[in-house]
TORMARBA-68383 format. One record per residue (C-alpha): residue number from 0; residue in one letter; z, y, x. Coordinates in nm, 4 decimals, padded with zeros to 6 digits. Each point is the difference from the previous one (the first is absolute). Layout:
+-----+---------+----------+----------+----------+
: num : residuo :       zz :       yy :       xx :
+-----+---------+----------+----------+----------+
: NUM :       A :        Z :        Y :        X :
...
+-----+---------+----------+----------+----------+
//
This chain:
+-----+---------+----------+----------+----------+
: num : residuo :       zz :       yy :       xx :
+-----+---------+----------+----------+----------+
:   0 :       X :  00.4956 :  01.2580 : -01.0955 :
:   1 :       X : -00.3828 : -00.0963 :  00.0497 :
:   2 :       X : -00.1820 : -00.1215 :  00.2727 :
:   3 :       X : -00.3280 :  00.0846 :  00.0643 :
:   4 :       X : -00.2004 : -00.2312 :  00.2310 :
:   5 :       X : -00.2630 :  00.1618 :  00.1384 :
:   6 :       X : -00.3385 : -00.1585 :  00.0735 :
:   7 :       X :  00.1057 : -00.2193 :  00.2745 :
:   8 :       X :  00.3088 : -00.1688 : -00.1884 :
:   9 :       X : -00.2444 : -00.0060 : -00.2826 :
:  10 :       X : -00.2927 : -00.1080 :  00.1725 :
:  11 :       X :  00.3292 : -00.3155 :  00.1384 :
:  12 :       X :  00.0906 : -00.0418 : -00.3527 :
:  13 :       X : -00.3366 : -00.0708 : -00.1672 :
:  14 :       X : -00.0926 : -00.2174 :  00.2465 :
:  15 :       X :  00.2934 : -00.2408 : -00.0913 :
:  16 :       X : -00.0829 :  00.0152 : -00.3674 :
:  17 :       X : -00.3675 : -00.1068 :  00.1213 :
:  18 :       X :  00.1687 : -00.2850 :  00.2245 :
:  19 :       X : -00.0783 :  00.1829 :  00.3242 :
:  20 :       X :  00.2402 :  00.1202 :  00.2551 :
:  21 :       X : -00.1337 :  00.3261 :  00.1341 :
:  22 :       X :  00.0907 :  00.1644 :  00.3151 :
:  23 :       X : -00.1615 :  00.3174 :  00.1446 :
:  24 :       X : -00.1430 :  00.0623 :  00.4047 :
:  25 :       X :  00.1976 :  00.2405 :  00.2291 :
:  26 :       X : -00.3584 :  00.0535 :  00.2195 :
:  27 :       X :  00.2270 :  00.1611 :  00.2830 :
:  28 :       X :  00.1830 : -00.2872 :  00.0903 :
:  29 :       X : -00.2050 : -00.2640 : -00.1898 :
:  30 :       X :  00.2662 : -00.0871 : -00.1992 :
:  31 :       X : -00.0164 : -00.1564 : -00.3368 :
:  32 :       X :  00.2841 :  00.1086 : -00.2374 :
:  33 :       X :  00.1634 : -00.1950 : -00.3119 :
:  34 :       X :  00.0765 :  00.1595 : -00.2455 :
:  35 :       X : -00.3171 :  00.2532 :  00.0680 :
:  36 :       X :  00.1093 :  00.3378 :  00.0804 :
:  37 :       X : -00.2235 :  00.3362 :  00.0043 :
:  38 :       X :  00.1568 :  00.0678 :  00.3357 :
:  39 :       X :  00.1115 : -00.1128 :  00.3355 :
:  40 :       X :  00.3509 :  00.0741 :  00.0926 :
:  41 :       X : -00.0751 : -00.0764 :  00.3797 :
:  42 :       X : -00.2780 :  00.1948 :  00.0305 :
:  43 :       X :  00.0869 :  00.3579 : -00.0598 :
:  44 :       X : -00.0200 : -00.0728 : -00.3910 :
:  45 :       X : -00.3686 : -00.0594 :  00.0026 :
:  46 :       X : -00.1743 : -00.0041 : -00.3037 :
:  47 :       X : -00.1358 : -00.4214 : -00.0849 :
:  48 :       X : -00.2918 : -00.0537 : -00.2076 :
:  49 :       X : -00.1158 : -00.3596 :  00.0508 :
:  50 :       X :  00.1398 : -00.2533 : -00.2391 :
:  51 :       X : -00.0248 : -00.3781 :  00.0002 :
:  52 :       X :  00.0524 : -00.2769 : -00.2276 :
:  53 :       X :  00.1927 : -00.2508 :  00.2880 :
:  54 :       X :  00.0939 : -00.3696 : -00.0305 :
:  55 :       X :  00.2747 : -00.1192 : -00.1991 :
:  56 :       X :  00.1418 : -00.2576 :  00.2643 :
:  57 :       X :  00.1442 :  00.0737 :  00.3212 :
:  58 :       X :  00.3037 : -00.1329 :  00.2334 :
:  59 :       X :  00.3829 : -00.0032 : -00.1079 :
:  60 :       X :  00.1724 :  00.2002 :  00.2864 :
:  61 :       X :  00.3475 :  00.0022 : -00.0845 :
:  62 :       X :  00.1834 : -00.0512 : -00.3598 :
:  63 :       X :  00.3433 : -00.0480 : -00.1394 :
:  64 :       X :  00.1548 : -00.2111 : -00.2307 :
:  65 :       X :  00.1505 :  00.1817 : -00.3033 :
:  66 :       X :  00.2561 : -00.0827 : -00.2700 :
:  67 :       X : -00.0915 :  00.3127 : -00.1675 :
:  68 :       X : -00.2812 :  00.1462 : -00.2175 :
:  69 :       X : -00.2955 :  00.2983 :  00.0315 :
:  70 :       X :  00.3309 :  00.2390 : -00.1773 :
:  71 :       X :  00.2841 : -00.1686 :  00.2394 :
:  72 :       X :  00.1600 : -00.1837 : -00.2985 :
:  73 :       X :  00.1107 : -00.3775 :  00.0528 :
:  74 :       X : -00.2253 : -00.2862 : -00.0242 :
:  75 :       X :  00.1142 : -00.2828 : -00.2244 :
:  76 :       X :  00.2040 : -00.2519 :  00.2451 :
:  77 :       X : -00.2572 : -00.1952 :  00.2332 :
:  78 :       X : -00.2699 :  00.2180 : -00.0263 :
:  79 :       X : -00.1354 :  00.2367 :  00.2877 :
:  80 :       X : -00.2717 :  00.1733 :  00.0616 :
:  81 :       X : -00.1809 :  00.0001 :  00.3012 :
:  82 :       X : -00.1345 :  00.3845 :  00.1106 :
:  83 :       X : -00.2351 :  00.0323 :  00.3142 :
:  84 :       X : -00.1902 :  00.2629 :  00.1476 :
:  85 :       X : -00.3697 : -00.1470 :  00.0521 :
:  86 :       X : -00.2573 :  00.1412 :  00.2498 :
:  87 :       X : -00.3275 : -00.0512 : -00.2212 :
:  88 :       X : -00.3150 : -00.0914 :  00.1827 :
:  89 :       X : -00.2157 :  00.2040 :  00.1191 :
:  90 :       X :  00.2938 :  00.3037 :  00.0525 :
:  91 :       X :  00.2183 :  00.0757 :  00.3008 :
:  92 :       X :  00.2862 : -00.2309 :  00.0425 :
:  93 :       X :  00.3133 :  00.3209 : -00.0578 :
:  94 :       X : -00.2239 :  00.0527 : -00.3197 :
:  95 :       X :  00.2081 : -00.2436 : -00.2042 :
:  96 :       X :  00.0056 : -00.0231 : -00.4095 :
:  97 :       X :  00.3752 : -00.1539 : -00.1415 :
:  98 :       X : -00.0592 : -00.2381 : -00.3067 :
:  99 :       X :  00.1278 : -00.3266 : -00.1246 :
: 100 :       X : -00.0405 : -00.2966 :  00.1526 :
: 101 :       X : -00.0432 : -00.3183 : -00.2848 :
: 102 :       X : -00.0718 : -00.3266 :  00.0128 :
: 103 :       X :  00.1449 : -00.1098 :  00.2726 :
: 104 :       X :  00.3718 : -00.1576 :  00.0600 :
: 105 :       X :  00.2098 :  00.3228 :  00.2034 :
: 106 :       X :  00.0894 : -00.2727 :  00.2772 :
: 107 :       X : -00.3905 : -00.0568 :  00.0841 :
: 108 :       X : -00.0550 :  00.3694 :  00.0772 :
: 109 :       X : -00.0820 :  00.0618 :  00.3031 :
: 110 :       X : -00.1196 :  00.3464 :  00.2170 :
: 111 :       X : -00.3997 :  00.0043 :  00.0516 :
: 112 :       X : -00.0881 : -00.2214 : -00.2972 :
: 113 :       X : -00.3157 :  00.0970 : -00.2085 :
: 114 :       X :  00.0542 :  00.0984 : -00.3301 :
: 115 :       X : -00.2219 :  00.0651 : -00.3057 :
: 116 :       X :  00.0477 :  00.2745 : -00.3405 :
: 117 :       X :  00.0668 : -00.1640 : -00.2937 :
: 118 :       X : -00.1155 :  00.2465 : -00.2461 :
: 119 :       X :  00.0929 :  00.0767 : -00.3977 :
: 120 :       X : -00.2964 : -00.0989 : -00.2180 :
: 121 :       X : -00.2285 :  00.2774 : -00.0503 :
: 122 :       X :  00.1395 :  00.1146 : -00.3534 :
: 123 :       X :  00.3398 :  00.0047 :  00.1144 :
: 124 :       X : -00.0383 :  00.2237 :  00.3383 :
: 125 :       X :  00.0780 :  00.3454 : -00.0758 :
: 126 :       X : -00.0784 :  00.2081 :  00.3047 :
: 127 :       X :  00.3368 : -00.0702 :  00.1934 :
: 128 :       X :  00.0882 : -00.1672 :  00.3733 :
: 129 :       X :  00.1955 : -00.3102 : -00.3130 :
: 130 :       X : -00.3825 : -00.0874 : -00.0703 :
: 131 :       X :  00.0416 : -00.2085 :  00.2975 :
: 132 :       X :  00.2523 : -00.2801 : -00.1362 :
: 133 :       X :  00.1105 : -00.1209 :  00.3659 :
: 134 :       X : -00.2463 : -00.0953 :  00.3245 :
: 135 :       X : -00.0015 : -00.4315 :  00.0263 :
: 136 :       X : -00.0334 : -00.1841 :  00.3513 :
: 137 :       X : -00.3452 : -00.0158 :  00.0002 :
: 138 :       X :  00.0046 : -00.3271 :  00.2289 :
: 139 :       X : -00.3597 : -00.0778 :  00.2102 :
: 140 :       X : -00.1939 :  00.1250 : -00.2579 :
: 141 :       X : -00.2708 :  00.2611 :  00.0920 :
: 142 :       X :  00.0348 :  00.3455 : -00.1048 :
: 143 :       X : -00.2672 :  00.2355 : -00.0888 :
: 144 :       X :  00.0853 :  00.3086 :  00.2656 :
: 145 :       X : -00.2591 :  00.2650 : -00.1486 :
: 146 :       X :  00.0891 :  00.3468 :  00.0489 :
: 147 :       X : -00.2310 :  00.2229 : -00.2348 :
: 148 :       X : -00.0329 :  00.3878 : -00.0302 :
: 149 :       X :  00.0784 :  00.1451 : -00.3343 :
: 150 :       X : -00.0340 :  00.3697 : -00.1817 :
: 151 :       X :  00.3783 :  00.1201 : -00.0256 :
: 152 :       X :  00.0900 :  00.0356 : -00.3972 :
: 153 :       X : -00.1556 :  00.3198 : -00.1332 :
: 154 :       X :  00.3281 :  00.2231 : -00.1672 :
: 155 :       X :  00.0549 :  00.2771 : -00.1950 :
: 156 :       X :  00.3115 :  00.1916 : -00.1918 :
: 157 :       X : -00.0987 : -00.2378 : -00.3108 :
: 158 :       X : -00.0498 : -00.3426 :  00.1836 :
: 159 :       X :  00.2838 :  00.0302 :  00.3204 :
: 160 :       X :  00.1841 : -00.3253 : -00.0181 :
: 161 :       X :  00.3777 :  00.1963 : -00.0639 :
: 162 :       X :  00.3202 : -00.2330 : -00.0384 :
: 163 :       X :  00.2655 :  00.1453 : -00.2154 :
: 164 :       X :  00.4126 : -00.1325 :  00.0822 :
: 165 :       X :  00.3315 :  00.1333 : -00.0058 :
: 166 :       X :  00.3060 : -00.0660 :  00.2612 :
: 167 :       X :  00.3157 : -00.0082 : -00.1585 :
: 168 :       X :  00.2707 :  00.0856 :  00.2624 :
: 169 :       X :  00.3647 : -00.0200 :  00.0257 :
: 170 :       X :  00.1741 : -00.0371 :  00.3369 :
: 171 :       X :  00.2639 :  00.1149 :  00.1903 :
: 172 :       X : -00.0049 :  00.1857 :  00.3338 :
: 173 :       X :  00.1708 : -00.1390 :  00.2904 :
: 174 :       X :  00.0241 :  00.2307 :  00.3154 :
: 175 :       X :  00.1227 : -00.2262 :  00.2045 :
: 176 :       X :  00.2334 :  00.1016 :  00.3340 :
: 177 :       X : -00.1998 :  00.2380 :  00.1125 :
: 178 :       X : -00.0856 :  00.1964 : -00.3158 :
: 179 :       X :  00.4060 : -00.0543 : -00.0930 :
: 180 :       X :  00.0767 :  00.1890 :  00.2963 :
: 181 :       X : -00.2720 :  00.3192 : -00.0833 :
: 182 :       X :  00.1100 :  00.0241 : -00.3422 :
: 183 :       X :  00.3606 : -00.0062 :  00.0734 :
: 184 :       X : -00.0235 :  00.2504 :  00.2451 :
: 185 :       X : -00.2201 :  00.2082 : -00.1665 :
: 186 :       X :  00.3401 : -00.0016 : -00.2831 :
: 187 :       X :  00.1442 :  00.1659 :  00.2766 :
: 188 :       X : -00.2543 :  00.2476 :  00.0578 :
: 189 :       X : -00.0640 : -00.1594 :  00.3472 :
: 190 :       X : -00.3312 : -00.1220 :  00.1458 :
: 191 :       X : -00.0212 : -00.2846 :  00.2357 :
: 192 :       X : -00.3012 : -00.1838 :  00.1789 :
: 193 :       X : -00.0721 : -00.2863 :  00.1944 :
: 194 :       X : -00.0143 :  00.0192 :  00.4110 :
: 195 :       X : -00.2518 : -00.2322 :  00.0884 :
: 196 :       X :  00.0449 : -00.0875 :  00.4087 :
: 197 :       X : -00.3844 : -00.1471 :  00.0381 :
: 198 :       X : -00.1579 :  00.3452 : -00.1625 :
: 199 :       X :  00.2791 :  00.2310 :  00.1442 :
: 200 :       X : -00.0163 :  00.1682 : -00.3138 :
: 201 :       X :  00.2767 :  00.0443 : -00.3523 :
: 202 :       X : -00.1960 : -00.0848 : -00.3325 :
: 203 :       X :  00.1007 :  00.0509 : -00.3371 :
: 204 :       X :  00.0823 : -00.1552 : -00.2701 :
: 205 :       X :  00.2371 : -00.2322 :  00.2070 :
: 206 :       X : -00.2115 : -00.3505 :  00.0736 :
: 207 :       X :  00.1391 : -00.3825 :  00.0431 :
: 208 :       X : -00.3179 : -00.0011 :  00.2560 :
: 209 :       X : -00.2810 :  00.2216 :  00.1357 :
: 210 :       X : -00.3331 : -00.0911 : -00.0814 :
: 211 :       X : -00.2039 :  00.0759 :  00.2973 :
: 212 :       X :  00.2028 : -00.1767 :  00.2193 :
: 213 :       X :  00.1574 : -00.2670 : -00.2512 :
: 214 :       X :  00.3266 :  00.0925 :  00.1943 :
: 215 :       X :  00.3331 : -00.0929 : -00.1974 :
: 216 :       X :  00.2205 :  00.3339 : -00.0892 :
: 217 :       X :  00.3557 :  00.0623 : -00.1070 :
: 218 :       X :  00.0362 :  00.2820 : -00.2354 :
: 219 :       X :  00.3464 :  00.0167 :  00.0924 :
: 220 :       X :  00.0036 : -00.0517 :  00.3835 :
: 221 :       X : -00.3057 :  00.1717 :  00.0793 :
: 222 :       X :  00.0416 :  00.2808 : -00.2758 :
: 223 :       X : -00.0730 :  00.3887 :  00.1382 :
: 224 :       X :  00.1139 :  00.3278 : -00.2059 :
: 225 :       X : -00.2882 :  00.1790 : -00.1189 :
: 226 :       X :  00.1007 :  00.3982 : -00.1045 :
: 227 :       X : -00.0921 :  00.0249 : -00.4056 :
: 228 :       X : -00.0483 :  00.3581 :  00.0413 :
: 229 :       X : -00.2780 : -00.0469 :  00.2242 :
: 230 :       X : -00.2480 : -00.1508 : -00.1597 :
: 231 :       X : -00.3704 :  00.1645 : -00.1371 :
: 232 :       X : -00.2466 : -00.0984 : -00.2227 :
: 233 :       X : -00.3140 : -00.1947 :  00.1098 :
: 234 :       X : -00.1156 : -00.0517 : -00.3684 :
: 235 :       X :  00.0582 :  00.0490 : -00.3316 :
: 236 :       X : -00.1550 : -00.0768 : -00.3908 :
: 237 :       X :  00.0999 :  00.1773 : -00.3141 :
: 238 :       X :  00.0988 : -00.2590 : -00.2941 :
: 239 :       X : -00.0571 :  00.0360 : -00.3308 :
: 240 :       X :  00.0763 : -00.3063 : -00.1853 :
: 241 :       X :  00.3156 : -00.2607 :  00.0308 :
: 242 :       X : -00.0911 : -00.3211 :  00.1281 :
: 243 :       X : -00.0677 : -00.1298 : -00.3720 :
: 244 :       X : -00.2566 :  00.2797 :  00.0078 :
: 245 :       X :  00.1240 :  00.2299 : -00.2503 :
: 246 :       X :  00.0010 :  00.3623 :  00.0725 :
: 247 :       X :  00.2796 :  00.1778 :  00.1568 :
: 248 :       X :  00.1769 :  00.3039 : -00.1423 :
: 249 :       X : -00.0019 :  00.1607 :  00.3963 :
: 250 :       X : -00.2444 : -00.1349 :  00.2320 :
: 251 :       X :  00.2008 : -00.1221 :  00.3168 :
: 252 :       X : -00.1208 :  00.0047 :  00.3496 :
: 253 :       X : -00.0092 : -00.3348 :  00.2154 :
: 254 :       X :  00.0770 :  00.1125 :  00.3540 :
: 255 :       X : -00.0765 : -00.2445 :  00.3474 :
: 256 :       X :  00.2357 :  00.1027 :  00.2638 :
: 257 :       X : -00.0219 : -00.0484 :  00.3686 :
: 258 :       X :  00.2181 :  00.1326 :  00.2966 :
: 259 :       X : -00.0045 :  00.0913 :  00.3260 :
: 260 :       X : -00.0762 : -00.3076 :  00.2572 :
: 261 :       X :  00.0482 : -00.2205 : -00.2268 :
: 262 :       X : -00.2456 : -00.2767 : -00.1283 :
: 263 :       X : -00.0480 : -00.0339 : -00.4186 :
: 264 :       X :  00.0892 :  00.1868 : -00.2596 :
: 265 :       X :  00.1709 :  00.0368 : -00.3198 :
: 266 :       X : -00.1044 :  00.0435 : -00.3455 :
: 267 :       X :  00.2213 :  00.2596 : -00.2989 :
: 268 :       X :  00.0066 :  00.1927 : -00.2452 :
: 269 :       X : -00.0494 :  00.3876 :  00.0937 :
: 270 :       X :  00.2733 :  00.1983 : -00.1560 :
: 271 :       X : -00.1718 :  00.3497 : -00.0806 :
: 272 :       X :  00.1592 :  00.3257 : -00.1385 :
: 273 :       X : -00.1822 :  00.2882 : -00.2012 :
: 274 :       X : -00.1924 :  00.1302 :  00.2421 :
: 275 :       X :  00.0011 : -00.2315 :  00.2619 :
: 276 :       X : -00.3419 : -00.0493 :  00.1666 :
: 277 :       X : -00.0705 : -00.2654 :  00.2867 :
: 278 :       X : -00.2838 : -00.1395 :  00.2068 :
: 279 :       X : -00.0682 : -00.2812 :  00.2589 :
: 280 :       X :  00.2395 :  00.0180 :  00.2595 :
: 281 :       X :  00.2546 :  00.1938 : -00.1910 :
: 282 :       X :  00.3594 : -00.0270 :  00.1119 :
: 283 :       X :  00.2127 : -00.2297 : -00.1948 :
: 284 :       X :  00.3550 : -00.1615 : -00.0203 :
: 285 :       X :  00.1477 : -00.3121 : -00.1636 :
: 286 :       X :  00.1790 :  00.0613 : -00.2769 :
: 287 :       X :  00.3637 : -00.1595 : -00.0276 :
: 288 :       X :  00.0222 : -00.1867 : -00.3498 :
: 289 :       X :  00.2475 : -00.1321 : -00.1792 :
: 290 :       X : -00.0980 : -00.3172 : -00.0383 :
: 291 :       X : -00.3697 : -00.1802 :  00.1801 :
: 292 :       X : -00.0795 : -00.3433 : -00.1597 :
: 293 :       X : -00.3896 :  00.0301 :  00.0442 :
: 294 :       X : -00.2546 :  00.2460 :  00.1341 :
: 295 :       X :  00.0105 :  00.1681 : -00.3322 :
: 296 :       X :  00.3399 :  00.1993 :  00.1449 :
: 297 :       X : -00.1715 :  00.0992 :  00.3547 :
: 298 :       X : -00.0131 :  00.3459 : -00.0457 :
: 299 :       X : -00.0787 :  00.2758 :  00.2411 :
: 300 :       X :  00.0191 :  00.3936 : -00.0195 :
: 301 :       X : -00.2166 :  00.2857 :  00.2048 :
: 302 :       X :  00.1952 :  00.1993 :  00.2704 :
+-----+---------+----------+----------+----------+
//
């Protein structure tokens, strides 16, 4: 894949290769915002133009001690890192930035101390939140709280800071007791939900728990029959590549399937025949497979 990061992130990342943290101003609610964004997300997605260079100390507000590393692998035996998320001066205190902490033994670290960036020498920064090696206790000495104004970084197709990375993946799918129970009915060509007391209301898939309510469920005690033939489509896309994106021989149709009074839905495969045409809010059934080990094998057909 590649990133792109847009002029705020860009405007963010420059500023650490010039040793400057840089946040932007939310005018609506006054807010100043690390890293700098182009918009607020509290305020109807407001457009934010003002950018600041902002001090590089600020006030440790929580922080954990970790035996791991930035990628989760183990640190060597007695060595920890110390994270913490740091309101910087001069910001809101929910605004908080998570670094490093250095210099300093993990047993002397304590909530509300002041702490300083220690940054990478000049040469060595590269435009990336690392240029800061860690923040140090920065003790009784005076810090410099200047918050200046800056022009955001000037972009175009030829100069956007872009990141380039690949995720290698390999897992396996769990669908734990609730999923278990959907898939093995659906083998059965049956469809079950959830009764959910609190809502007065059946959901599907089958849930451990109902998240408006956090109420506990039993797929099995508090499982209601739901009639597969009565179900109708509320949306649909046409596919044309596999999932490694190389192009299919017969495009296939990815249905979402609701029924009557009941809350969710369910996503298949439309089976179609010559001829067969369909719309939102067609009629539909559950197919009965053979064999349903993943939502590849949800199928349904048009009545």
């Amino acid at each position: 894949y590649a990133w792109d990061n847009g002029f705020a992130i860009s405007t963010y990342l420059d500023g650490l290769k010039k040793g400057k943290i840089r946040g932007s101003l939310d005018s609506r609610t006054n807010r100043m915002m690390v890293p700098s964004r182009p918009f607020s997300e509290i305020a109807d997605l407001a457009p934010v133009t003002n950018y600041f260079n902002l001090p590089d100390t600020g006030v440790v507000k929580t922080y954990t001690i970790s035996h791991v590393n930035w990628d989760s692998s183990p640190l060597p035996k007695g060595k920890v890192n110390i994270f913490a998320v740091i309101a910087l001066d001069g910001i809101v205190e929910d605004m908080g930035l998570v670094h490093k902490l250095g210099d300093i033994d993990p047993k002397d670290v304590k909530i509300g101390m002041r702490v300083k960036a220690v940054w990478k020498s000049e040469a060595k920064r590269t435009g990336d939140i690392l240029d800061i090696n860690y923040f140090a206790p920065l003790g009784r000495k005076k810090a410099k709280l200047i918050i200046e104004q800056i022009k955001p970084v000037e972009m175009d197709v030829l100069s956007m800071a872009q990141k380039q990375g690949k995720i290698p993946l390999s897992y396996r799918y769990t669908a734990g007791v609730a999923g278990s129970k959907f898939y093995t009915d659906l083998g059965k060509g049956k469809i079950n939900g959830t009764y959910c007391a609190e809502r007065d209301e059946v959901m599907i898939p089958p849930a451990m728990f109902d998240e408006e309510t956090l109420s506990i469920l039993d797929p099995d005690k508090d499982a209601r029959v739901i009639n597969p033939d009565k179900g109708y489509i509320r949306s649909f896309t046409v596919v044309y590549e596999d999932r490694q994106g190389e192009l299919l021989k017969k495009q296939r149709v990815l249905v979402q399937v609701e029924f009557p009074d009941v809350v969710g839905s369910i996503f298949g495969l439309l089976d179609l025949k010559d001829g067969d045409v369909f719309e939102e809010g067609a009629a539909v059934k559950l197919v009965k497979p053979k064999k349903v080990d993943g939502p590849d094998k949800v199928v349904f057909t048009l009545l």
